[in-house]
C-alpha positions as CSV (number, residue, x, y, z in Angstrom):
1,X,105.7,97.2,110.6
2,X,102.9,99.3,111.6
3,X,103.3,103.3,112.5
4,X,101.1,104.6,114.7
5,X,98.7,107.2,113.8
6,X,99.9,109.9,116.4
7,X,103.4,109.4,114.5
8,X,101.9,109.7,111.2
9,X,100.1,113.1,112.5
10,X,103.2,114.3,114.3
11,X,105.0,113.7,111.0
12,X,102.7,115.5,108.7
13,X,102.0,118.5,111.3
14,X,105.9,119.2,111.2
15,X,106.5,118.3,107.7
16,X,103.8,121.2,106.4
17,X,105.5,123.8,108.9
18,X,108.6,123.1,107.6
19,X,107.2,122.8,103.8
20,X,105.8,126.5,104.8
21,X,109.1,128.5,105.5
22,X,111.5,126.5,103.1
23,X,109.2,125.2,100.4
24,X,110.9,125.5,96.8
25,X,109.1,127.5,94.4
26,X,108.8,126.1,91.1
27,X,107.0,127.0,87.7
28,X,104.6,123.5,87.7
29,X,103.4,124.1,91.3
30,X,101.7,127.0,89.8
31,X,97.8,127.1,90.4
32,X,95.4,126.9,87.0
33,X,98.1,124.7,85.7
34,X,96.5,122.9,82.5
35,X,96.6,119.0,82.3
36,X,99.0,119.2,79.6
37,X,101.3,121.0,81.7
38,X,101.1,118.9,84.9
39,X,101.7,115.8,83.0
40,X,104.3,117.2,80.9
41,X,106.4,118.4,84.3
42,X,105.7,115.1,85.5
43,X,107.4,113.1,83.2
44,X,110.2,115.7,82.7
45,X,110.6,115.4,86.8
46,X,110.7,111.5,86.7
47,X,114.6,110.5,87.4
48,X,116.0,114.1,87.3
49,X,116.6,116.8,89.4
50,X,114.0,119.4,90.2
51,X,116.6,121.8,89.5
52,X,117.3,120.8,86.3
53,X,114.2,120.8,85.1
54,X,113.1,124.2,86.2
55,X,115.7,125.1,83.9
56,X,114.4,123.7,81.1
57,X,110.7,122.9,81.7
58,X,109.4,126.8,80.0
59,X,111.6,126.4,76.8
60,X,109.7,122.9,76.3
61,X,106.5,124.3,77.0
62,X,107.3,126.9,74.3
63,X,108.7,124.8,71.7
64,X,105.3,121.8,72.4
65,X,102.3,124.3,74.0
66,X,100.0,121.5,73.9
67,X,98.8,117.2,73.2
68,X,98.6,118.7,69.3
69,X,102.2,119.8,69.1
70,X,103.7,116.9,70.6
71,X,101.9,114.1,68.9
72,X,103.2,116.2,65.4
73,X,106.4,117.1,65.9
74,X,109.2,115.3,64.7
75,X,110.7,113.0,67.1
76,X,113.9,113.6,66.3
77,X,113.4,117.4,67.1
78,X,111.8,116.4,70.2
79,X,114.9,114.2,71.3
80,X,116.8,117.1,71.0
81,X,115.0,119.0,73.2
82,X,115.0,116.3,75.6
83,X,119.2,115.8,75.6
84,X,119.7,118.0,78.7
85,X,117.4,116.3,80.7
86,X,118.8,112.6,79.8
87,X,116.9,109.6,78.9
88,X,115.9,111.7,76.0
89,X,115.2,109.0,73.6
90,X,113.0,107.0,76.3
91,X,111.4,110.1,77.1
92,X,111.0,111.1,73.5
93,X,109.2,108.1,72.5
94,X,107.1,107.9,75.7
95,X,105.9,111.3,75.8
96,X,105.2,111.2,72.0
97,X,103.3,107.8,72.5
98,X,101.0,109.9,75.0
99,X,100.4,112.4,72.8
100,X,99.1,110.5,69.7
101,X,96.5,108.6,72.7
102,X,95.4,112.0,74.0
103,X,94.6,113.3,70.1
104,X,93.4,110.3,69.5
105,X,90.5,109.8,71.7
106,X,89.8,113.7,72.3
107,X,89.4,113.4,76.4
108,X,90.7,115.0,79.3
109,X,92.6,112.5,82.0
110,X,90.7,109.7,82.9
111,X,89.7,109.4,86.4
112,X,88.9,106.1,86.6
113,X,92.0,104.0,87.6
114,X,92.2,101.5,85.6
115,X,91.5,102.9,82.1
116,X,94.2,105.9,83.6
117,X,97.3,102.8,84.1
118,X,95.9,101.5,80.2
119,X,96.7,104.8,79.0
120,X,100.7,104.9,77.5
121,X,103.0,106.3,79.7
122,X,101.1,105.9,82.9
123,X,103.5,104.0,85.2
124,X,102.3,104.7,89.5
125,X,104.1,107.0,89.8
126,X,102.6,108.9,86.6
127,X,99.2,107.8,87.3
128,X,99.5,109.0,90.9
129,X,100.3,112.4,90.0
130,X,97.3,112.6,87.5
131,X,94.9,111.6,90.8
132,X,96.7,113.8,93.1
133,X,97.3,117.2,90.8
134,X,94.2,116.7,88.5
135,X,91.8,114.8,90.3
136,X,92.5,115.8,93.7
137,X,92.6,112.4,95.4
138,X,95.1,112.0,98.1
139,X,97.7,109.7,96.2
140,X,101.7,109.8,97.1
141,X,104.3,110.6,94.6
142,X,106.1,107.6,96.4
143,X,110.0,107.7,94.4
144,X,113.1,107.2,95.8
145,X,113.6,110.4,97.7
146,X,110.4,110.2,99.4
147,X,111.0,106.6,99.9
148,X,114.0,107.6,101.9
149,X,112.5,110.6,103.9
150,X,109.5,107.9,105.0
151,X,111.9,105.2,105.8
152,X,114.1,106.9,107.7
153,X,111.6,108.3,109.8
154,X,109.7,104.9,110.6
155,X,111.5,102.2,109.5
156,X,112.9,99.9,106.6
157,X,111.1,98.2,103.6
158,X,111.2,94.7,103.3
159,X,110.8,94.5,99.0
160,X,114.0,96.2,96.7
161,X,111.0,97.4,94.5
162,X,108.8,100.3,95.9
163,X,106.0,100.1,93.7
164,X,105.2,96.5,95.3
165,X,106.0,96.9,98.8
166,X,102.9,96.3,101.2
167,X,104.2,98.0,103.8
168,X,105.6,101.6,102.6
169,X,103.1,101.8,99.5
170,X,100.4,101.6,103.2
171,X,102.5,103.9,104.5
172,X,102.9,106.5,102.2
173,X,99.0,106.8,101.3
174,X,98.6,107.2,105.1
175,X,101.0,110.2,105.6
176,X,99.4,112.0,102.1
177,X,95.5,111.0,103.5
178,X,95.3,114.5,104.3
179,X,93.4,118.0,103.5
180,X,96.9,119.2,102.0
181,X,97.5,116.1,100.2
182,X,99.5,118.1,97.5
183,X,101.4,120.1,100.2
184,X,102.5,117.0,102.1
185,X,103.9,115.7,98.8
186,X,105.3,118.3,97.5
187,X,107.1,119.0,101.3
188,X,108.3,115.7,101.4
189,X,110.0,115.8,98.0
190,X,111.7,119.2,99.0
191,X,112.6,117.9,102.5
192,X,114.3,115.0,100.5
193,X,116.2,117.7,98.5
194,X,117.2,119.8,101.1
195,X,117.5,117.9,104.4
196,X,117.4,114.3,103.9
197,X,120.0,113.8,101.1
198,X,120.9,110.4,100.2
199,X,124.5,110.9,101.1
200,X,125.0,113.5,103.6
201,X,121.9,114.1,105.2
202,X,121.8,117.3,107.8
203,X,120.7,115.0,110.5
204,X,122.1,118.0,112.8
205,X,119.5,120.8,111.5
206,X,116.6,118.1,111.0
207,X,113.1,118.8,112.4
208,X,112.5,115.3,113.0
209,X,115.9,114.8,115.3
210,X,114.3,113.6,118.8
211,X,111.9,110.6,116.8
212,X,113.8,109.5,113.7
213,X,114.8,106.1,113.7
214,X,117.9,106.8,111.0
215,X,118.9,109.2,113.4
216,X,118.6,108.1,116.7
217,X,120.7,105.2,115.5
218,X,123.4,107.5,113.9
219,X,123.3,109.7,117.4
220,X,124.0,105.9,119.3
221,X,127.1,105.3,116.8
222,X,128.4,108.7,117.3
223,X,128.2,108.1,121.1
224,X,129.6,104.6,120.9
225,X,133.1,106.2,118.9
C-alpha cells in the first residue's frame, strides 16, 4: 500500500503543530547532549516507559558519567541499578558489552552503517537513533507506538515483525525525510503516549479525526450501533 505524498505532508505538517503545544519535555532531548548520553537514554527508553525513565535516567548518569565507568563497574552493581527499569540483567550485560567495544577501540559512533549494526548492542532501532540524534540523518525510531500512530493513520502492515516490513519500514523513512527529522520523531512518540494509546485511544480530541483510517472506521461502527 502506497500513501500519497500530499498525505505524508499533511501528516507531518499537523504532527509538528501538535508536537509544538503538547511536546513532553524530557532530560535526553536536551541539546549538547554527549554521545554517551544519547545512547545511554536510548537503551534505557527501549521497552519502557518514557516516564519511567525520566525518573531514573539522572541517578544512572550519576552513578556511570561516561563509556569508562560502565565498561568498569561491576555488573552486578550495574544490575541493580537497572531493577526499576526491568530487563535489568539483559540490559546489564548489553550495555556493559557496549562499553568494553567503545574503550576498546577509542572512537566516537561510527557513521558508517554497517560497521555501526557490527558494533554490540546496535539492534535498528539502536542504530537508527545513533544516525538520527548523532549523525543527523533522517532515520525513524520505528517501535511499537510509532508503529501504531503510522498504521492507524494509513493503513495496516502485512509482516508481524516491524523491523522486516517493506511497506511501513518505506513508510516511516518517508514521514521522518524531513528538515525536523528529530521533531517528527520525537512528536510521533509523544502523540503515541498521549493520543493514540494502544487501548483507549482519544480518537474524539485527535488532530487527525477527518483522514484517519482507524478512525473513520471506528466513527462507521459507532453509527452502525
Amino acid at each position: 500500500m502506497e500513501s500519497s505524498k500530499k498525505k505524508i505532508r499533511t501528516f507531518q505538517s499537523l504532527i509538528l503543530t501538535w508536537f509544538k503545544r503538547n511536546g513532553r519535555k524530557f532530560q535526553w532531548r536536551l541539546p549538547a547532549l554527549s554521545e554517551y548520553e544519547i545512547v545511554i537514554s536510548e537503551v534505557l527508553l527501549q521497552r519502557t516507559k518514557a516516564d519511567t525513565v525520566s525518573k531514573f535516567y539522572n541517578h544512572f548518569l550519576t552513578q556511570y558519567p561516561d563509556w569508562s565507568s560502565l565498561a568498569t563497574g561491576n555488573l552486578n552493581d550495574i544490575e541493580q541499578h537497572l531493577i526499576p527499569l526491568g530487563l535489568y540483567r539483559q540490559r546489564a550485560k548489553r550495555l556493559q558489552n557496549l562499553a568494553l567495544f567503545m574503550e576498546n577501540n577509542h572512537q566516537g559512533m561510527p557513521a558508517e552503517r554497517k560497521v555501526l549494526e557490527a558494533m554490540p548492542l546496535m539492534g535498528q532501532y539502536i542504530a537508527n537513533a545513533v544516525e538520527l540524534l548523532i549523525h543527523k540523518k533522517n532515520k525513524p525510531l520505528l517501535d511499537v507506538n510509532m508503529s501504531r500512530v503510522l498504521e492507524r493513520y494509513f493503513g495496516a502492515r502485512k509482516l508481524k515483525d516491524i523491523r522486516y516490513d517493506p511497506y511501513l519500514q518505506k513508510l516511516a523513512h518517508e514521514i521522518v525525510n524531513h528538515s525536523k527529522s528529530k521533531e517528527i520523531n520525537w512528536a510521533i512518540l509523544d502523540f503515541a503516549a498521549i493520543i493514540c494509546q494502544s487501548r483507549k485511544p482519544k480518537c474524539d480530541v485527535c488532530i487527525f479525526q477527518s483522514t484517519c483510517q482507524y478512525y473513520l472506521i471506528v466513527k462507521e461502527m459507532r453509527f452502525n450501533n
